[in-house]
Structures are given as structure tokens and as C-alpha cells.
N, C-alpha and C positions, 0 to 999 in steps of 0.2 A: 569583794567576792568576784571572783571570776564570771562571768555571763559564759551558761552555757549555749553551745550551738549544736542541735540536732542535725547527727549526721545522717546521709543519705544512706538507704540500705545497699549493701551490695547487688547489683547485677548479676546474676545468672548465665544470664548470657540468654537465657530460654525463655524466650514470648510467652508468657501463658495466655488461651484462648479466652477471648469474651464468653462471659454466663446467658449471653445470648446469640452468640455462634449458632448456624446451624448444626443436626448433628450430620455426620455422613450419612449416605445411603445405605449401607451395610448396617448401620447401628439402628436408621430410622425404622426400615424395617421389620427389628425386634419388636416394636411396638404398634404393628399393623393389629388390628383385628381379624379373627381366625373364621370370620364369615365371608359370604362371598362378595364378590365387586370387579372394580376394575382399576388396575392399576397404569400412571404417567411418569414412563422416565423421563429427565432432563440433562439438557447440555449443560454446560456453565455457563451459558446467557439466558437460561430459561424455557429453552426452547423444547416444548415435547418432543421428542423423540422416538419414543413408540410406545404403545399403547396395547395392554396383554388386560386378559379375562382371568380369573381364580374363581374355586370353590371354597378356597380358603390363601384369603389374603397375603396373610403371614409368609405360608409356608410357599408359596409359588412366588411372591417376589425374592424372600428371600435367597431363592434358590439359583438367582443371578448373582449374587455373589459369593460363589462358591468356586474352588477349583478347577471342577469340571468346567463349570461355565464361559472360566475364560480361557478354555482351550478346545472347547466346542465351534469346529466350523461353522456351524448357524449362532452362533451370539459372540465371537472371537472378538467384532472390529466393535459391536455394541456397548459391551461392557464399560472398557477404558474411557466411552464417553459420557457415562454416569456420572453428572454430577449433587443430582439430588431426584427425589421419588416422592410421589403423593399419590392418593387411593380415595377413589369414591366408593361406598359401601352399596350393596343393590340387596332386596329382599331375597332373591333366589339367583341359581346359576341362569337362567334364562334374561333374569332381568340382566345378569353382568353382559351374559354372549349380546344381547341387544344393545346395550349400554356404548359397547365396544364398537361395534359398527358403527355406531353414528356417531362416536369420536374419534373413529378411523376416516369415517368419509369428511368431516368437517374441515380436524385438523390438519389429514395427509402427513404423518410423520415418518421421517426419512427412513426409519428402517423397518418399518410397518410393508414399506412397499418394497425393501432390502433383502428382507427375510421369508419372503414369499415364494411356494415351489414355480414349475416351469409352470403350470395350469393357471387358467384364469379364474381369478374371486369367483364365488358362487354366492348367488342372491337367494332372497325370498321374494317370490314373485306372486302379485296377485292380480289376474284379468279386470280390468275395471267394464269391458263394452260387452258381457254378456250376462243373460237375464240373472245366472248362478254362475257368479264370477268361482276360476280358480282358485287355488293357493300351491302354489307348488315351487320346488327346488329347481334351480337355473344356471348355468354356468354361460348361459346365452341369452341373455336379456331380451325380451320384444324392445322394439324404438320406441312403440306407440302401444294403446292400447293397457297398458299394465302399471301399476303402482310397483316400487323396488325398493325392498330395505336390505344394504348392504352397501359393498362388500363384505364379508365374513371371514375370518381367517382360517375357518375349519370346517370341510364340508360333513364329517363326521357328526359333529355338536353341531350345526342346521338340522342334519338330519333329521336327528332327537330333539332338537327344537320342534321343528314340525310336526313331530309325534306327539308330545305334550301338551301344545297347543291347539291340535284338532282334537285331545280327549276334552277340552274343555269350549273349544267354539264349535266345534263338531262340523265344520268346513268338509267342501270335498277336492279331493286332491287328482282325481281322474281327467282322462283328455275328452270324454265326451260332448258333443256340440247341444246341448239342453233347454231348450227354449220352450217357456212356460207355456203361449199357447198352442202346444203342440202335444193333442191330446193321444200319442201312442203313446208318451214316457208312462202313463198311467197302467201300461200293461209291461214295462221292462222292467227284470228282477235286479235288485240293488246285489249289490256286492257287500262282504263279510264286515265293513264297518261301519252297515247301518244295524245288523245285527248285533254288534259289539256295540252299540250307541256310540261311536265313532263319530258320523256323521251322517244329518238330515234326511238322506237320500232325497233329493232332487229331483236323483234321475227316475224316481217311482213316484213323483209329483206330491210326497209327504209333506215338503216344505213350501210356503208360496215363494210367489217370489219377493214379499215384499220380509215376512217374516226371514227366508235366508239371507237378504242384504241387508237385513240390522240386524242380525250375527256377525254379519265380514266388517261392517262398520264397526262394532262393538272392538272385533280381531285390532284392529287398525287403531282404534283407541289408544287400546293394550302397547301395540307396534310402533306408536308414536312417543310412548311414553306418561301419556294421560291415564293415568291409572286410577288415578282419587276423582275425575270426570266419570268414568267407565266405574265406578264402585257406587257412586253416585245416585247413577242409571240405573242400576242394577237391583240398587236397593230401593229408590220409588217405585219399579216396577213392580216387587216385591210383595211391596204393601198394597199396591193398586189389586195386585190379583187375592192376595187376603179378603181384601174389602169386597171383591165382586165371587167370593165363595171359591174361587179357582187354585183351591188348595194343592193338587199336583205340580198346576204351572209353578206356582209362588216355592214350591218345595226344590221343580228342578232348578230354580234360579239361585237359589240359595246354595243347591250344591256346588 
């Protein structure tokens, strides 16, 4: 008998890709999650390269690789150097806008700082040396004096950040000079967001000062990122005023 010898299959000529190939960028994105976060492009060494905010994940990366995209003077030269994407998920749009700044100030990706109009990044600025520190929008930072989270890439969505954020910490966002022992505030008329339960009024000496700086602390919690800390707090507190009959307090806390 003949001994047989298995022949080799024909070549193709055509590589076919490893089953663990990354997939491209364009395809990976199909499979983003359609909540919000923050999305990292990359070069083809790894390198972040910039760093965007979504409402929904999917449809805003996605949207870089599209026609328009690569013939849009603000993303023309970004595009072509996509070579892979990856998405951190965040609870809400606030947590991505947050999210994003402080992986814009970290990392510094090259066209984070490319894509930017003539104006300078605008912060969230909060006074740290007065009795009822501020909270306010900045395009001019103090040197001293002030906590800063940012840059931001959108003074818009700050904006409405700010607004969000003081219906729930109820901060004041005024320039007034307010120093607790300084018994006239007690006769000066707050303005329409203490009506609105907006915030504490300060300046009508509603709040102390020790109760409005564990508001702006709690704010700062939030601002850092410490949320499961700041949920923590909120809820021993909670039960503490349960326990001591203080059922409105305990009520607004919980809101």
C-alpha cells in the first residue's frame, strides 16, 4: 500500500484575523452602552488622546465615526488617529461632565487642548477663607483662597451643572462679603433662591455657619468623586434625627 501524505491546504493568499483581534473602533462602539459616561480615544500606542462626555454613550462616540466627522474642521486631524476607544459608565450626565474634567486635568490629552475655542476653560470655583464659602462659575481662577474643579469643556453644561447641584446642596452662588458675626445679615432680604429652596440664605443668617460648611463639604464629597462616602453620611444622619424625633430634618435629608 501506498502511505498516504496529507497535503497542505491551499493558501489564500488572505490572512485571516485572530478570534482575539481587537475589534476596530467604529465596530467597538456598536456595543457601547446607551447610558451616560465618558468616553477615551486612543493612538496606536495607547495613548489617550481625548476625552468626551455623553448622555448616551453609544450614540455620541459613535458619531466620530461618521462622514461628517472626518470632514468636520473641529475633529478632521482627530479622527485618522483613532486607533481603539473605551467608556467608563457614570450614574448621570453630571457625574460624566465631572467624570471628564478630572480625566482632562489628569491625563492632558493632546487634542482635548487641540479642540478647544479661543476662550479659556472655565472652572467650578469654590471660596475656601470665608465664613459661607462661595460656589461659582470662573473663567479666571483666584491663585489663593479657592478650591477648582476643572477645566470643563463646556461652559454651557457647568452652567446647568451649577444649577443642579445647588437644588440639591443649596449653596449660595452670590458675591456678597457675609460674615457670621455680623449681626445686620439678620435684617438683609435674601434673594428668590432662598424662596425657591434653592439655597440656605446665609445672608439672612438662616444657616450657621458651621451647619453651611457641612453642606459645601458634603458639595465637595460629591465633587471629588466620593459618593458612596457622602451616601454614607447622609444616611447615619438620617437615622440619627429619626431617633431624636427630628422627623422633618430626617425627611429633608432623605429628599
Amino acid at each position: 500500500d501506498t502511505e498516504s501524505v496529507d497535503q497542505p491546504e491551499e493558501n489564500s493568499g488572505t490572512e485571516q484575523p485572530s478570534a482575539d483581534a481587537p475589534s476596530p473602533p467604529h465596530e467597538k462602539v456598536r456595543e457601547f452602552p446607551t447610558t451616560p459616561g465618558v468616553y477615551l480615544m486612543k493612538d496606536e500606542l495607547g495613548r489617550v488622546i481625548y476625552v468626551g462626555k455623553a448622555v448616551n454613550l453609544r450614540s455620541r462616540a459613535g458619531s466620530y465615526f461618521t462622514e461628517a466627522a472626518a470632514q468636520d474642521r473641529r475633529t478632521a486631524d482627530l479622527v485618522p488617529e483613532i486607533s481603539d476607544i473605551d467608556f467608563l459608565s457614570t450614574d448621570s450626565e453630571v457625574d460624566a461632565l465631572l467624570l471628564e474634567a478630572r480625566l482632562i486635568k489628569d491625563i492632558q490629552p493632546k487634542f482635548n487642548t487641540e479642540l478647544k475655542d479661543d476662550k479659556t476653560f472655565p472652572y467650578l470655583q469654590i471660596t475656601t477663607h470665608e465664613d459661607f464659602p462661595r460656589v461659582e462659575f470662573t473663567r479666571t481662577p483666584m491663585s489663593k483662597g479657592a478650591k477648582l474643579y476643572g477645566p470643563f469643556t463646556s461652559a454651557k453644561k457647568l452652567r446647568g451643572t451649577i444649577t443642579v447641584l445647588q437644588k440639591i446642596f443649596r449653596f449660595r452662588n452670590c458675591t456678597l462679603d457675609i460674615e457670621a458675626d455680623d449681626e445686620k445679615w439678620q435684617w438683609f432680604r435674601p434673594c428668590l433662591l432662598a424662596s425657591i429652596n434653592q439655597c440656605t440664605a446665609p445672608c439672612n443668617l438662616r444657616s450657621s455657619r458651621e451647619d453651611y460648611r457641612r453642606d459645601v463639604r458634603r458639595l465637595r464629597l460629591f465633587l471629588d468623586g466620593k459618593k458612596d462616602r457622602l451616601l454614607k453620611e447622609l444616611h447615619s444622619e438620617m437615622l440619627d434625627a429619626s431617633k431624636e424625633r427630628k422627623f422633618e430634618r430626617a425627611a429633608r435629608i432623605r429628599d
